[in-house]
N, CA, C and O atoms as a Maestro MAE file, in Angstrom:
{
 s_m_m2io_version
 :::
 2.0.0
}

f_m_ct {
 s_m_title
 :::
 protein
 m_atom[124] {
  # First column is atom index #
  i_m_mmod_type
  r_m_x_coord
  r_m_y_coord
  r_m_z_coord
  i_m_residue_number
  s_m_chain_name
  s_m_pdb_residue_name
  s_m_pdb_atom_name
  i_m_atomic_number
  :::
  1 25 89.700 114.783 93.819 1 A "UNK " " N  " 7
  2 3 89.138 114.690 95.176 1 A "UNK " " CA " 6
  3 2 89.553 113.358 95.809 1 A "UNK " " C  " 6
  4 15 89.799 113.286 97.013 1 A "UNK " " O  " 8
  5 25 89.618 112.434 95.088 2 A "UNK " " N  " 7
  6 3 89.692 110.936 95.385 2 A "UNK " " CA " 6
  7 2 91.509 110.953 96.072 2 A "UNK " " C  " 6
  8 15 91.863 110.543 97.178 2 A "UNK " " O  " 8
  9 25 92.201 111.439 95.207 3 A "UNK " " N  " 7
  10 3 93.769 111.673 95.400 3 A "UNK " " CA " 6
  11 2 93.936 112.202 96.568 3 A "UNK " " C  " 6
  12 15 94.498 111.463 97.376 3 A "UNK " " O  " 8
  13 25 93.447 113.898 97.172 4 A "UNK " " N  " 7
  14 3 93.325 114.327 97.882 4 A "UNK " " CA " 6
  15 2 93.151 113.678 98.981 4 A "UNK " " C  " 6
  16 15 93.836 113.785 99.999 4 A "UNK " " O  " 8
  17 25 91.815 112.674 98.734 5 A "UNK " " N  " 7
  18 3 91.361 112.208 100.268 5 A "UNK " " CA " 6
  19 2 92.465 110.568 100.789 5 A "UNK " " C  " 6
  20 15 92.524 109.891 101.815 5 A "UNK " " O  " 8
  21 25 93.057 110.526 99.655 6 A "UNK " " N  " 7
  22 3 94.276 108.995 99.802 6 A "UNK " " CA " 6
  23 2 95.293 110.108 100.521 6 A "UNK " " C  " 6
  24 15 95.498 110.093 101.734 6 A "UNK " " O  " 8
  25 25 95.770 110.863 99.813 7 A "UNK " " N  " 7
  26 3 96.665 111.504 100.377 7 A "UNK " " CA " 6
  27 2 96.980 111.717 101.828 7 A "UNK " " C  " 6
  28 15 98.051 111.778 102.433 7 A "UNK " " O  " 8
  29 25 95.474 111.832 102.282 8 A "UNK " " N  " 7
  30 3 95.106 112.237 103.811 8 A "UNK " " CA " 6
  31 2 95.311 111.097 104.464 8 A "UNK " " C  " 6
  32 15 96.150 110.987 105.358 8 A "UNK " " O  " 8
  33 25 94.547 110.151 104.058 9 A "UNK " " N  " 7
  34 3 94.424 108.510 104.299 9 A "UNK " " CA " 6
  35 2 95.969 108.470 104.764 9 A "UNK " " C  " 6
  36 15 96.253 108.561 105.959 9 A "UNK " " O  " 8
  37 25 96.897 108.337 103.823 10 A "UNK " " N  " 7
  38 3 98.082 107.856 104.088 10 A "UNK " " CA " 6
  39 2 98.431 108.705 104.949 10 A "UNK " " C  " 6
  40 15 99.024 108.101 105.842 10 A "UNK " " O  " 8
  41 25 98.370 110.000 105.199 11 A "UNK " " N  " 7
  42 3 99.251 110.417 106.557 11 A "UNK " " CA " 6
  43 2 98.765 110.020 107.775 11 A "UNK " " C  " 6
  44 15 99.530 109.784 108.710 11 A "UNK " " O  " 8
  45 25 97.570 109.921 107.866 12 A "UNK " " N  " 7
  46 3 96.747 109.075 109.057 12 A "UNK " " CA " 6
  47 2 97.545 108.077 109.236 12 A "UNK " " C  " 6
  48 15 98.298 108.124 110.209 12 A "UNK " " O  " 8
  49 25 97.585 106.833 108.274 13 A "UNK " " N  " 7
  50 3 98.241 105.501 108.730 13 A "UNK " " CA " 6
  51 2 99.381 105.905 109.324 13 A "UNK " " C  " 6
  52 15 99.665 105.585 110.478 13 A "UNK " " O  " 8
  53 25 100.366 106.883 108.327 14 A "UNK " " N  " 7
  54 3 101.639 106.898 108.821 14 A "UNK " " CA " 6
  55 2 101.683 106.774 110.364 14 A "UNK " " C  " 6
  56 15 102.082 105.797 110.999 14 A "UNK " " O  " 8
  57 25 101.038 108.332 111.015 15 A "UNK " " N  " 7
  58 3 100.750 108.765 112.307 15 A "UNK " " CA " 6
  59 2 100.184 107.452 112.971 15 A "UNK " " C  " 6
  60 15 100.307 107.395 114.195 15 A "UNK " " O  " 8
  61 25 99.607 106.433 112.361 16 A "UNK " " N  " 7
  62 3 98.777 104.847 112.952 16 A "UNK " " CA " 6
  63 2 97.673 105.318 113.806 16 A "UNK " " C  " 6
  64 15 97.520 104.786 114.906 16 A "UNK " " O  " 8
  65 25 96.870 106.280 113.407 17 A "UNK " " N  " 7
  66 3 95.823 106.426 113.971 17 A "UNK " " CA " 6
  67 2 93.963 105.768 112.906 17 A "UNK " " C  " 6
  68 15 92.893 106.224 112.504 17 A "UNK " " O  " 8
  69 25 94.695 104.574 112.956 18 A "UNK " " N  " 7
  70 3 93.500 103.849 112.002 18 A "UNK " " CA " 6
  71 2 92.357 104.220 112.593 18 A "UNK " " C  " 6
  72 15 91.558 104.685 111.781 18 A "UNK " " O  " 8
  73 25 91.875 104.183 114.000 19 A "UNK " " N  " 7
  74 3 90.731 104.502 113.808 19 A "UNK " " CA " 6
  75 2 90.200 105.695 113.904 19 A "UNK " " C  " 6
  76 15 89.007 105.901 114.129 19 A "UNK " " O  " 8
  77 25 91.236 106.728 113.703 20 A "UNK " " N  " 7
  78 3 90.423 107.797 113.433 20 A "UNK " " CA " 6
  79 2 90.351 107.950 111.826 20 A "UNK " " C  " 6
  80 15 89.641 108.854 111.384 20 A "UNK " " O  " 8
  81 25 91.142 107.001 110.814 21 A "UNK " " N  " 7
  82 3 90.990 107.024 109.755 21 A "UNK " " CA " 6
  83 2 89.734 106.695 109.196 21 A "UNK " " C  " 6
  84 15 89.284 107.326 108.240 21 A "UNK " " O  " 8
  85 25 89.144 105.763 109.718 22 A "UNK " " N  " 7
  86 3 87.918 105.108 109.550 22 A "UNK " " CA " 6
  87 2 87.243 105.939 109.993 22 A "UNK " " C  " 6
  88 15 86.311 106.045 109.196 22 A "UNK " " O  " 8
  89 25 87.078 106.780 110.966 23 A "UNK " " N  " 7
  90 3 85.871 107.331 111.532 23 A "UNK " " CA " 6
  91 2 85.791 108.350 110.575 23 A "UNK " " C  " 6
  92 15 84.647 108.687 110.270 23 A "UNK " " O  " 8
  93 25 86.742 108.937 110.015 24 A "UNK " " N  " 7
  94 3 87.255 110.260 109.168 24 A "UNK " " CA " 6
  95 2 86.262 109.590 107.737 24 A "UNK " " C  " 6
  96 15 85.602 110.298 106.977 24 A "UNK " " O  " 8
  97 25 86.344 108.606 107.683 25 A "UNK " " N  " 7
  98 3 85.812 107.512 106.170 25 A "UNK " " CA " 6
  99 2 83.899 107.643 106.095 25 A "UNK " " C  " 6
  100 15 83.052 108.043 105.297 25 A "UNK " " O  " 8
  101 25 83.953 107.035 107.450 26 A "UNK " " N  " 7
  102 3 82.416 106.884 107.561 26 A "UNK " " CA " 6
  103 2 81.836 108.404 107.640 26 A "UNK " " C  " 6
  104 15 80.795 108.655 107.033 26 A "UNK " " O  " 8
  105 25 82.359 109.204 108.224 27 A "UNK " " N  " 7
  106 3 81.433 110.740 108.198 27 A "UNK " " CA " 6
  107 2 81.258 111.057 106.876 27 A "UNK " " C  " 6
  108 15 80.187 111.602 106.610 27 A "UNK " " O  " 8
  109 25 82.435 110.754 105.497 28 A "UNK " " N  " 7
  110 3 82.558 111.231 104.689 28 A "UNK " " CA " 6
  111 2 81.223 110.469 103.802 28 A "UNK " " C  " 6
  112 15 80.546 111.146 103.029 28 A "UNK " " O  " 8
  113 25 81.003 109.279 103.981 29 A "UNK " " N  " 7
  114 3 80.768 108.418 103.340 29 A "UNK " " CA " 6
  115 2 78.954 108.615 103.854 29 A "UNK " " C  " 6
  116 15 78.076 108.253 103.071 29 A "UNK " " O  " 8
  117 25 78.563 109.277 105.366 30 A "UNK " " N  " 7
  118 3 77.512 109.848 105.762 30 A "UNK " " CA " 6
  119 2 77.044 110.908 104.871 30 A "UNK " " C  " 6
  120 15 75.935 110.903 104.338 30 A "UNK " " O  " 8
  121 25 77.875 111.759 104.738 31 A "UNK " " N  " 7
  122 3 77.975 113.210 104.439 31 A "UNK " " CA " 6
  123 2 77.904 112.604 102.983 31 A "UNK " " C  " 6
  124 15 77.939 113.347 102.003 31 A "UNK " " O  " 8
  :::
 }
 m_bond[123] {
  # First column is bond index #
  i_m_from
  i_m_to
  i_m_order
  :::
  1 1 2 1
  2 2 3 1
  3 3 4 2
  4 3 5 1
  5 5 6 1
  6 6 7 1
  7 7 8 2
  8 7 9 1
  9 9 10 1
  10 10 11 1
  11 11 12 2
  12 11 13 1
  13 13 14 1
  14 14 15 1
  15 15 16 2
  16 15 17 1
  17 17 18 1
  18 18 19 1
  19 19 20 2
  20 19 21 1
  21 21 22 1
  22 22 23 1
  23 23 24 2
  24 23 25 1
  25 25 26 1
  26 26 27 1
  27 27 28 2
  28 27 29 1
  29 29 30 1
  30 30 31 1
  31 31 32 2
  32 31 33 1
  33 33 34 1
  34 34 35 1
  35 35 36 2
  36 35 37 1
  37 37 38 1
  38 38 39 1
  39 39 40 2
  40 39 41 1
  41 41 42 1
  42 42 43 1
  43 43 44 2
  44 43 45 1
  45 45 46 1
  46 46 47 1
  47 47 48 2
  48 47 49 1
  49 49 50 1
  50 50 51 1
  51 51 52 2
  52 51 53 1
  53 53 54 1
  54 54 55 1
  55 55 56 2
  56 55 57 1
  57 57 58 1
  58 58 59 1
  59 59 60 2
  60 59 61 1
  61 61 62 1
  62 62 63 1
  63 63 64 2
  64 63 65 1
  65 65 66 1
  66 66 67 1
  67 67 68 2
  68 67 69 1
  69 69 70 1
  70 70 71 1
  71 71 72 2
  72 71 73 1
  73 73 74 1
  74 74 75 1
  75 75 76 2
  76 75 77 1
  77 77 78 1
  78 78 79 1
  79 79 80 2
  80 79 81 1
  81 81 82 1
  82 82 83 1
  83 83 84 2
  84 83 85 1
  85 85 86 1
  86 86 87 1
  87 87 88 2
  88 87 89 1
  89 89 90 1
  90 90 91 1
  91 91 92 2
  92 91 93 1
  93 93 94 1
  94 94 95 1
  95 95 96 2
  96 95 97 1
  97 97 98 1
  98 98 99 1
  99 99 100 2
  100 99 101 1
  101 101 102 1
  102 102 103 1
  103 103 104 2
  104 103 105 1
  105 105 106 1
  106 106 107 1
  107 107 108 2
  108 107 109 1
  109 109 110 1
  110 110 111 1
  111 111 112 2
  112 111 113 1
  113 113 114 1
  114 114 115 1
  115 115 116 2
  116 115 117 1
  117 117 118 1
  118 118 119 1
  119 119 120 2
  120 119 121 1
  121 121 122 1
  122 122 123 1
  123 123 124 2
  :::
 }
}
């Protein structure tokens, strides 16, 4: 799960949409 969710992580950065990376982080981290 952890791999999975880096995996995601990194295509976000690629695309440079950090803050939707973070926002994507904190819901998870809500949830």
């Amino acid at each position: 799960e952890f791999l999975l969710k880096h995996g995601m992580i990194d295509r976000v950065v690629e695309r440079g949409d950090l803050k939707t990376t973070i926002g994507v982080l904190l819901r998870h981290m809500i949830t």
